[in-house]
LUMBA-253415 format. One record per atom (N, C-alpha, C, O): atom name; residue number from 1; x, y, z; residue in one letter. Coordinates in pm, whole numbers. Example, Ala and Ser with C-alpha at 12.3 -4.5 7.8 and 13.67 -1.06 7.14 Angstrom:
REM LUMBA-253415
- atom;seq;u;v;w;type
- N;1;1319;-569;780;A .
- CA;1;1230;-450;780;A .
- C;1;1320;-330;780;A .
- O;1;1424;-332;846;A .
- N;2;1285;-225;708;S .
- CA;2;1367;-106;714;S .
- C;2;1290;3;787;S .
- O;2;1341;114;804;S .
//
This chain:
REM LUMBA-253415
- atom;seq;u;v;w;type
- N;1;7766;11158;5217;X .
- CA;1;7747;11298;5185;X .
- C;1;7708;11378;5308;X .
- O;1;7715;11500;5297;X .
- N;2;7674;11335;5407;X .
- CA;2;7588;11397;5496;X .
- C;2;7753;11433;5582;X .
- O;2;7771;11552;5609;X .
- N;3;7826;11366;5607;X .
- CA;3;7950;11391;5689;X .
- C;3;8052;11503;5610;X .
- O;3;8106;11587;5682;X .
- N;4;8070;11506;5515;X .
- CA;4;8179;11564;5433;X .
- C;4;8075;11686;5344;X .
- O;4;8094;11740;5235;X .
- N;5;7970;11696;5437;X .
- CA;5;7929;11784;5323;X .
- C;5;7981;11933;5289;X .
- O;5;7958;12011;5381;X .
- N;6;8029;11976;5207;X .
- CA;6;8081;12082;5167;X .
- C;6;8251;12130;5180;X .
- O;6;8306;12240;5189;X .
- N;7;8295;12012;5176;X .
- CA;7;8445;11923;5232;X .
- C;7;8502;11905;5154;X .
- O;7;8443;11801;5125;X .
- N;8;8589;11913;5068;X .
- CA;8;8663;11827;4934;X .
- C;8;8754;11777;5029;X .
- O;8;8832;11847;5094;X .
- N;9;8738;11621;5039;X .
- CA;9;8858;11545;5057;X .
- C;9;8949;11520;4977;X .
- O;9;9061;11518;5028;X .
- N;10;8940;11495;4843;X .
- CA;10;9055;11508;4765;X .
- C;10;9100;11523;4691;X .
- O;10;9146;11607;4770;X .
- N;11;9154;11536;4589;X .
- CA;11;9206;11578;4482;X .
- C;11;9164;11493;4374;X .
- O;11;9193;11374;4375;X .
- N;12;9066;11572;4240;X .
- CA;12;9084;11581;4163;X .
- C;12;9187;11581;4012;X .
- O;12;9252;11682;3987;X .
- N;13;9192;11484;3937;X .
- CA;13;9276;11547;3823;X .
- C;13;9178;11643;3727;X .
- O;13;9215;11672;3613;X .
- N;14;9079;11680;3769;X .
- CA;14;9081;11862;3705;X .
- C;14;9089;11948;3757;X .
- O;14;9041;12054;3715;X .
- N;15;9168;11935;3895;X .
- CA;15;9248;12052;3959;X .
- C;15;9358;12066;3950;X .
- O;15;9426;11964;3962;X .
- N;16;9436;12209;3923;X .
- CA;16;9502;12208;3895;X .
- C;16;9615;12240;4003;X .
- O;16;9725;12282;3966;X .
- N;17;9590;12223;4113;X .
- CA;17;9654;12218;4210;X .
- C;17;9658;12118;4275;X .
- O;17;9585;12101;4374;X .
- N;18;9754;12023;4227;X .
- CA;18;9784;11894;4248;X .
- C;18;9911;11896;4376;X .
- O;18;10010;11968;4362;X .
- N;19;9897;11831;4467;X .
- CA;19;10064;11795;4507;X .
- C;19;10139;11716;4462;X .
- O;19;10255;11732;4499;X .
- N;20;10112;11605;4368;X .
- CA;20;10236;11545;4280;X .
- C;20;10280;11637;4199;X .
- O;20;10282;11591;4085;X .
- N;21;10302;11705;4202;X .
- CA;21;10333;11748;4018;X .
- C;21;10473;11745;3974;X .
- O;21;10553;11695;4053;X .
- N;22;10504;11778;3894;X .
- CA;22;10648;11769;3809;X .
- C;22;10709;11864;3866;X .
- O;22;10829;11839;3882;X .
- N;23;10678;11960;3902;X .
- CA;23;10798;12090;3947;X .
- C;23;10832;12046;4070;X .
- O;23;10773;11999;4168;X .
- N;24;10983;12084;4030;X .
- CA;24;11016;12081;4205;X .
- C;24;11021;12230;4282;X .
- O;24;11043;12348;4257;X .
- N;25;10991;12156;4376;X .
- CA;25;10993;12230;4533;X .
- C;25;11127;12354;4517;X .
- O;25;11242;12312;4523;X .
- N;26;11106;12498;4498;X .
- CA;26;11184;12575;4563;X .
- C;26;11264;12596;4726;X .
- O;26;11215;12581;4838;X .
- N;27;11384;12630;4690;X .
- CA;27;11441;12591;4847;X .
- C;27;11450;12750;4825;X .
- O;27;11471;12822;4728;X .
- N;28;11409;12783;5038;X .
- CA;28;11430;12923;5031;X .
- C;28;11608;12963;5056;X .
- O;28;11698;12891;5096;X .
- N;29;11609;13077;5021;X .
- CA;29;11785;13119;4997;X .
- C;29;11839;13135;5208;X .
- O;29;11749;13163;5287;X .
- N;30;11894;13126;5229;X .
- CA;30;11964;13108;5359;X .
- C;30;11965;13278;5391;X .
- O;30;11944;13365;5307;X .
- N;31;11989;13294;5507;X .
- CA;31;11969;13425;5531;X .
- C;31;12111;13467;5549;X .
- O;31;12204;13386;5552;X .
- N;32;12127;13621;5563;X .
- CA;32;12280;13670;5539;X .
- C;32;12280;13667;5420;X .
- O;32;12189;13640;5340;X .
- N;33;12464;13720;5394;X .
- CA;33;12566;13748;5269;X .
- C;33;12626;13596;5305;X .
- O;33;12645;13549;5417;X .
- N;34;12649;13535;5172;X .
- CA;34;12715;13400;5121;X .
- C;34;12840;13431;5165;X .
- O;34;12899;13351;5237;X .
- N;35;12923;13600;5114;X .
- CA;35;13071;13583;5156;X .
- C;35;13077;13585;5341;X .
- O;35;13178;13557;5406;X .
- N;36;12983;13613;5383;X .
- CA;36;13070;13600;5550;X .
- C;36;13030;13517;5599;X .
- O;36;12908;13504;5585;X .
- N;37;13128;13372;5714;X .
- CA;37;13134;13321;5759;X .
- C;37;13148;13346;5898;X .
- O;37;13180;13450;5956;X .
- N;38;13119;13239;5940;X .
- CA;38;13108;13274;6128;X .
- C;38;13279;13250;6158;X .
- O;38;13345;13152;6125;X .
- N;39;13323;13369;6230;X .
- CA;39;13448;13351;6291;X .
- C;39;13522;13360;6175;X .
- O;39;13597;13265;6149;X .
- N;40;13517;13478;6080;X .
- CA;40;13613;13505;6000;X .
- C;40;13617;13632;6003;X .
- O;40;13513;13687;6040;X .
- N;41;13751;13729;5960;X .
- CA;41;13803;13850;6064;X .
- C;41;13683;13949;5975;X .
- O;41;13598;13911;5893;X .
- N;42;13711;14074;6020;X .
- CA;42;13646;14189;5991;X .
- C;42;13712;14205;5869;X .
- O;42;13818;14147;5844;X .
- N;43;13651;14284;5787;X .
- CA;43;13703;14335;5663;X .
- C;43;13740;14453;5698;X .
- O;43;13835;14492;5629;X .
- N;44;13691;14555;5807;X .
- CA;44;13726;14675;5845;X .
- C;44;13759;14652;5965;X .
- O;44;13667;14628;6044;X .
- N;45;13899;14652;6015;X .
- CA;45;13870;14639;6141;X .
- C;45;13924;14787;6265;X .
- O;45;13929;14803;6387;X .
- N;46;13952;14862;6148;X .
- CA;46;13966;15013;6231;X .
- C;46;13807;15066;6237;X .
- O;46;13768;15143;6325;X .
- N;47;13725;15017;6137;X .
- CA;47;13600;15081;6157;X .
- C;47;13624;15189;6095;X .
- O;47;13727;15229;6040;X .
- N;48;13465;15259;6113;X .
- CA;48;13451;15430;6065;X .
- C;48;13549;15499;6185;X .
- O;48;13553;15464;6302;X .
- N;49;13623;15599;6127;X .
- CA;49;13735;15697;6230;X .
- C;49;13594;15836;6335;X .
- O;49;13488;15897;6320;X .
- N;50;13670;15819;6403;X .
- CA;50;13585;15887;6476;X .
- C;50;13592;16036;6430;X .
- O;50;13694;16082;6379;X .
- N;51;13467;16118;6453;X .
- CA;51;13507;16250;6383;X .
- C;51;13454;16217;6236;X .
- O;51;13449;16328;6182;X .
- N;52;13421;16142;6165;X .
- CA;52;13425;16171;6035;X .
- C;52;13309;16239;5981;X .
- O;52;13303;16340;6051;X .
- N;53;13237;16243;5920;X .
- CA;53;13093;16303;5878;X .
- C;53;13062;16315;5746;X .
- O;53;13154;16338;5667;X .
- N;54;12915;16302;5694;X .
- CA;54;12911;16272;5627;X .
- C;54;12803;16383;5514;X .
- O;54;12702;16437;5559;X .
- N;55;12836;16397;5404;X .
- CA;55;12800;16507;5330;X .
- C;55;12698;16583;5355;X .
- O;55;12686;16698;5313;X .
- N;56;12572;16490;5463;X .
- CA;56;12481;16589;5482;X .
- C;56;12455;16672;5654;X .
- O;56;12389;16758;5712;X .
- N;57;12555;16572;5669;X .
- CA;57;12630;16671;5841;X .
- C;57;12680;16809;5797;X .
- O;57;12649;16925;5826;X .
- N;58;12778;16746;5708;X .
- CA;58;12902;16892;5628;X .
- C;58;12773;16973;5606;X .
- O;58;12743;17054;5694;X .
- N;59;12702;16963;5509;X .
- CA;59;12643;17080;5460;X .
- C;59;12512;17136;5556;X .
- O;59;12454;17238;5520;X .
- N;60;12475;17079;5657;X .
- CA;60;12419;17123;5735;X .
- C;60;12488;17213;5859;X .
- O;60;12425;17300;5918;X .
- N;61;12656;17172;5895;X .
- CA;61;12712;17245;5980;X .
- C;61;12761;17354;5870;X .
- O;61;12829;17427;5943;X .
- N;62;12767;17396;5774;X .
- CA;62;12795;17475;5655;X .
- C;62;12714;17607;5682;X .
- O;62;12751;17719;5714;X .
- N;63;12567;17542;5651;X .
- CA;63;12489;17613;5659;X .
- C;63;12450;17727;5806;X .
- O;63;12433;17849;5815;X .
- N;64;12448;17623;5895;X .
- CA;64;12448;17703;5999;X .
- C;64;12576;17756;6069;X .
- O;64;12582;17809;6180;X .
- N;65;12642;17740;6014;X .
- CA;65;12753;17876;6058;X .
- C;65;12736;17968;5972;X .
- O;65;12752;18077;6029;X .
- N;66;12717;17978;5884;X .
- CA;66;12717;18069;5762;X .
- C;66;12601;18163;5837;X .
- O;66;12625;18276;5880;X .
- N;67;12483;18103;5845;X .
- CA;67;12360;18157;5844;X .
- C;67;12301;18123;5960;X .
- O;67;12183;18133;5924;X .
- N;68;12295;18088;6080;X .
- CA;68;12257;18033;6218;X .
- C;68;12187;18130;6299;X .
- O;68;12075;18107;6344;X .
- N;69;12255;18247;6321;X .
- CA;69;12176;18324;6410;X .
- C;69;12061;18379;6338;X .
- O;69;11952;18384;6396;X .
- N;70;12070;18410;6248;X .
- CA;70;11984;18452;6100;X .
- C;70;11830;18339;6124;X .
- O;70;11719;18385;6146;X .
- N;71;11856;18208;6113;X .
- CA;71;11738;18100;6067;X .
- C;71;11718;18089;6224;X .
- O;71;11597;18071;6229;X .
- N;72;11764;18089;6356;X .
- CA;72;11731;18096;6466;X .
- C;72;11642;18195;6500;X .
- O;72;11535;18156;6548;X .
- N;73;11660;18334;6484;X .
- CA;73;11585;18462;6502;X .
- C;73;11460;18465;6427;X .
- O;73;11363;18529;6468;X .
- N;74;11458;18392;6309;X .
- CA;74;11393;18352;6206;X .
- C;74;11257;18267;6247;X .
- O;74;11143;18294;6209;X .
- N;75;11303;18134;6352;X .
- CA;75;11165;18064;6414;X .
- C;75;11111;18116;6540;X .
- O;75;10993;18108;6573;X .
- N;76;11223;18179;6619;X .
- CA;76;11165;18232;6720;X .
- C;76;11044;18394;6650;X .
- O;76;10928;18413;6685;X .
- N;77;11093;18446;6592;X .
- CA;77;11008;18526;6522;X .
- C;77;10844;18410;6467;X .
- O;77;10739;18426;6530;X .
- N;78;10849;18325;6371;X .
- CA;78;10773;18306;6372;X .
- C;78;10648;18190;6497;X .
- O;78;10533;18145;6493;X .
- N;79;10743;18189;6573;X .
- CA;79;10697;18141;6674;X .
- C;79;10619;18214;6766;X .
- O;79;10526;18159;6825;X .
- N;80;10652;18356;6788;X .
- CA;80;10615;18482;6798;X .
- C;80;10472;18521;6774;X .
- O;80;10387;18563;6852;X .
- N;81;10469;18496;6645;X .
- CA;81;10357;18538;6577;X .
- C;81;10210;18393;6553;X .
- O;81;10094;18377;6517;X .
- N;82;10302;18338;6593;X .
- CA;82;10141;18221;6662;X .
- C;82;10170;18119;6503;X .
- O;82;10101;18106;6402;X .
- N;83;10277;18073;6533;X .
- CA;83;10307;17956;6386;X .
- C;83;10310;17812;6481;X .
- O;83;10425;17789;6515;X .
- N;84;10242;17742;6517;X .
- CA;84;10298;17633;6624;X .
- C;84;10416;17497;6580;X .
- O;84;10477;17427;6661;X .
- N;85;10424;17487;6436;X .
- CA;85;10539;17436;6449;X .
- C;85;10668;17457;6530;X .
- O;85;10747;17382;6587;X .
- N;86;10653;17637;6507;X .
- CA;86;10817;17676;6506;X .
- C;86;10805;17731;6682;X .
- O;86;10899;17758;6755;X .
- N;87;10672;17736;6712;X .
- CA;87;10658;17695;6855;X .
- C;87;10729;17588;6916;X .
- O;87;10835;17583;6977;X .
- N;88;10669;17529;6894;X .
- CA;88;10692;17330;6908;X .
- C;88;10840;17347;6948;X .
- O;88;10880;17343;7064;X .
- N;89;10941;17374;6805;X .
- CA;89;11065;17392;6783;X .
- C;89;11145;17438;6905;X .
- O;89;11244;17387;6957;X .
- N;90;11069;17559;6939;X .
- CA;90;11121;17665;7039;X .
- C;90;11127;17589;7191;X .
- O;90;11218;17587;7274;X .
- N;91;11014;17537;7191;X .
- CA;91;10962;17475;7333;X .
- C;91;11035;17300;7378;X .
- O;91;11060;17259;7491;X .
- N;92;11055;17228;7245;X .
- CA;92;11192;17119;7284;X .
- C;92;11292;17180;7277;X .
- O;92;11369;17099;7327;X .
- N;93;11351;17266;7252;X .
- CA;93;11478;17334;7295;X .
- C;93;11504;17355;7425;X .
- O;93;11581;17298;7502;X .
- N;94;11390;17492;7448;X .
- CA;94;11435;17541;7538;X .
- C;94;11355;17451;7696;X .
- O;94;11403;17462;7809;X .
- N;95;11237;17372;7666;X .
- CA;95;11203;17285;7825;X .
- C;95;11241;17135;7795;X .
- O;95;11222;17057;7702;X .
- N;96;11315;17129;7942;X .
- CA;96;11318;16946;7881;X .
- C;96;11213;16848;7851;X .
- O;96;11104;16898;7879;X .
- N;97;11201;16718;7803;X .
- CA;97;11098;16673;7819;X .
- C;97;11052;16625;7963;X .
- O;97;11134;16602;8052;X .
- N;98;10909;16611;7981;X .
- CA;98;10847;16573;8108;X .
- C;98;10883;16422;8094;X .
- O;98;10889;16372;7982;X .
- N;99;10906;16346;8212;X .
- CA;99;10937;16183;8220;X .
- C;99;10742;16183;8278;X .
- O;99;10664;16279;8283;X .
- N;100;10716;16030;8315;X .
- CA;100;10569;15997;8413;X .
- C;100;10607;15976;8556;X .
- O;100;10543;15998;8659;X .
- N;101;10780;15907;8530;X .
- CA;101;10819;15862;8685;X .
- C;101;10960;16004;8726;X .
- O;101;11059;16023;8655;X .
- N;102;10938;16056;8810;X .
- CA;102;11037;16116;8816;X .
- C;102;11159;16004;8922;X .
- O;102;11116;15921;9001;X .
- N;103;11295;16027;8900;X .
- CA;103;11394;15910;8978;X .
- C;103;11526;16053;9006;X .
- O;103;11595;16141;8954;X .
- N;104;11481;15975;9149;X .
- CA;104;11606;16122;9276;X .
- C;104;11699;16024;9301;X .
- O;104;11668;15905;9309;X .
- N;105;11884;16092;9321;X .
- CA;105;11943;15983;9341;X .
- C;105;12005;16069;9500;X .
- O;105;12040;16185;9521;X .
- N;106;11998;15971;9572;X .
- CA;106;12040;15995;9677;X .
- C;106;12201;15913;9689;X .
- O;106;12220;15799;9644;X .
- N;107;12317;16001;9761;X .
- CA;107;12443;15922;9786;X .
- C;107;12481;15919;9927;X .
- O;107;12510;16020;9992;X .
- N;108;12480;15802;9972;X .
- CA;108;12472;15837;10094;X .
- C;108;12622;15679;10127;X .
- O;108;12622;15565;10079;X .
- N;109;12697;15725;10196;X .
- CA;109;12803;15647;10262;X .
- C;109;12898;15549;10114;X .
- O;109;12955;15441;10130;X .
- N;110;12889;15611;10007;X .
- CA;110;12928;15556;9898;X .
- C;110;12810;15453;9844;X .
- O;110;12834;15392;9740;X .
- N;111;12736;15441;9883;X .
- CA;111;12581;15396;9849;X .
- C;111;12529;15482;9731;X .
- O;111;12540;15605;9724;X .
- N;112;12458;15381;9620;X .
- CA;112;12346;15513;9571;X .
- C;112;12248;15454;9566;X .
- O;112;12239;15343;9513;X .
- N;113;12154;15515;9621;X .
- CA;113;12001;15477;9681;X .
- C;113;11879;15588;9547;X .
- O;113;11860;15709;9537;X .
- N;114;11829;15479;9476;X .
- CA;114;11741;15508;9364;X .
- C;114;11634;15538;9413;X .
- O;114;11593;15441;9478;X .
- N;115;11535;15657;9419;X .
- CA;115;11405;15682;9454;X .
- C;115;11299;15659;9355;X .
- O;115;11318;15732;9258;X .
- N;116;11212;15598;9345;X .
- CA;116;11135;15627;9220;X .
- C;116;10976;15613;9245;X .
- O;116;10916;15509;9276;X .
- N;117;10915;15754;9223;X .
- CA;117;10818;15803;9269;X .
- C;117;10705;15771;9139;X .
- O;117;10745;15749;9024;X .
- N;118;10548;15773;9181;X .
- CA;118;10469;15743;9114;X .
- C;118;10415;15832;9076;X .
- O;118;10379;15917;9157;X .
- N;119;10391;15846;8946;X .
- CA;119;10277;15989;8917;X .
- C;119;10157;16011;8991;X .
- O;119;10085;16105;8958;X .
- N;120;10132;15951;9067;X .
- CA;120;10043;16037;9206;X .
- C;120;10113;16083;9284;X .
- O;120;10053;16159;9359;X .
- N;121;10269;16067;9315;X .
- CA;121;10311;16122;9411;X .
- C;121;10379;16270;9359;X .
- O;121;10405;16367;9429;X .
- N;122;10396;16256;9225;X .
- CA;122;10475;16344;9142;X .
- C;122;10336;16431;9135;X .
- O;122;10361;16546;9172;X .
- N;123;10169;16411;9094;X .
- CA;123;10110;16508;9098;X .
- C;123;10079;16561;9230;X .
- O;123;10065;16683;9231;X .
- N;124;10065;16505;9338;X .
- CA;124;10015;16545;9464;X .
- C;124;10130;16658;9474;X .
- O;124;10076;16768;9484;X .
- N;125;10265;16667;9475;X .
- CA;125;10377;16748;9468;X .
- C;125;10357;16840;9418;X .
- O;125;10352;16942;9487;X .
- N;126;10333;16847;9266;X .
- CA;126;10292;16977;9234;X .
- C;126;10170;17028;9265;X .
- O;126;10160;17150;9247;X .
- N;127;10058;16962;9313;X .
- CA;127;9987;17065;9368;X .
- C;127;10021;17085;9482;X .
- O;127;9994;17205;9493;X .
- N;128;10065;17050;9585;X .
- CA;128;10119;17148;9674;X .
- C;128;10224;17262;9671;X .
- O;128;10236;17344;9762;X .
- N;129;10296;17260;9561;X .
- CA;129;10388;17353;9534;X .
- C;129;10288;17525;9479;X .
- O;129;10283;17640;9522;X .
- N;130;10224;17449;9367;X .
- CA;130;10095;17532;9345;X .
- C;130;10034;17592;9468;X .
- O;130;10050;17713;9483;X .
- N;131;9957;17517;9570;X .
- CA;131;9914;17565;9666;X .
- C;131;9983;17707;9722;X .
- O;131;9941;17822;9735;X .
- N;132;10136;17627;9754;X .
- CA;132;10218;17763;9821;X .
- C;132;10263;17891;9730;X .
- O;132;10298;17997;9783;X .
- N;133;10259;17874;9605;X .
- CA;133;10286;17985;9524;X .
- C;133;10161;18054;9472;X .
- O;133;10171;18149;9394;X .
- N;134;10015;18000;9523;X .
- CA;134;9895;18132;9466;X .
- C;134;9898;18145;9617;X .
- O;134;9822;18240;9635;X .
- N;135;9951;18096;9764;X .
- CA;135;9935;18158;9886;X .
- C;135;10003;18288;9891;X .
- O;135;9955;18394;9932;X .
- N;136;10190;18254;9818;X .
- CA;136;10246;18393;9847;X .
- C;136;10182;18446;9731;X .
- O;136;10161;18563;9760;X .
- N;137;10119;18413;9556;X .
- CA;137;10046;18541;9509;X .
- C;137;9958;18613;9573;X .
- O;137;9938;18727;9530;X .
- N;138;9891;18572;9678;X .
- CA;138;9740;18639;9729;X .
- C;138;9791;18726;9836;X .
- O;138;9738;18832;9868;X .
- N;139;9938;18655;9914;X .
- CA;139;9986;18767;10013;X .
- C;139;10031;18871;9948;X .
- O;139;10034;18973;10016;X .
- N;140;10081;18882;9804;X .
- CA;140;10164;18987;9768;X .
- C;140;10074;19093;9717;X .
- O;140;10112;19209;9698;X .
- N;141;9951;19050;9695;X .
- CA;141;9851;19103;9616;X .
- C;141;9797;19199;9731;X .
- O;141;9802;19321;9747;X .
- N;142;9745;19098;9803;X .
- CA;142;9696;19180;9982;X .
- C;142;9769;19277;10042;X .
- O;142;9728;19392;10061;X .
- N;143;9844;19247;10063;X .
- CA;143;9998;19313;10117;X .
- C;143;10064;19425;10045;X .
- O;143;10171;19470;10086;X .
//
C-alpha cells in the first residue's frame, strides 16, 4: 500500500470500463471522398471559365453601377463628419498600406540587385526628411 498508494493498478469487474469487452473497436473512416482515386482524370477538366461570376459579384457590380457615385459621395460625406469607419474606408483606398521593411530594386547591367532596409534605417530616413521640411517651413515662415 505504501508504493501504489492512490494508484489503481487494475481493473476491477465493477468497473465499467473494462478493456475486454464485447464491443468491437470502431475503425476511423479514411480521409477524402471514396469516389476519387489517385491518378484518375478530372471530372472537370476545362475548370471554372474564366470571366464567370457569381450571383453575389453580379449583384454587387449591379448595384454599383446603378448607384456608385451616389454610395461613394455617401462615405466620404460621412467620413467628413467624424464617422471612423467610413474614415477607415476612405484612408485604405486612398493611402497604401505601410510595409516594416521597405525593398528598392535596383537594375543595374541586366542584374537586379534587392535592397532591403531595416526599420531603423527606414525611421532614421524619415526623420531626416522631416528635419528638411520644418527647415524649409521655418525659412518660408522667416522669409
Amino acid at each position: 500500500m505504501g508504493k501504489d498508494k492512490g494508484i489503481i493498478v487494475g481493473m476491477t469487474k465493477d468497473n465499467e470500463h473494462e478493456t475486454n469487452s464485447t464491443q468491437p473497436k470502431l475503425k476511423k473512416k479514411p480521409p477524402g471522398n471514396p469516389n476519387f482515386k489517385k491518378g484518375m482524370p478530372s471530372l472537370n477538366p476545362a475548370g471554372r471559365p474564366k470571366g464567370s461570376v457569381n450571383k453575389y459579384v453580379k449583384l454587387s457590380r449591379e448595384l454599383m453601377s446603378d448607384r456608385g457615385p451616389e454610395i461613394v459621395q455617401k462615405v466620404i460625406d460621412l467620413a467628413l463628419d467624424g464617422d471612423r469607419h467610413a474614415l477607415k474606408m476612405c484612408m485604405d483606398r486612398i493611402l497604401p498600406t505601410t510595409k516594416a521593411v521597405e525593398i528598392t530594386h535596383d537594375h543595374q547591367d541586366l542584374g537586379i540587385n534587392i535592397i532591403i532596409d531595416s526599420v531603423k534605417a527606414i525611421n532614421k530616413r524619415e526623420e531626416e526628411e522631416f528635419k528638411t521640411i520644418e527647415a524649409e517651413y521655418t525659412e518660408s515662415v522667416d522669409g
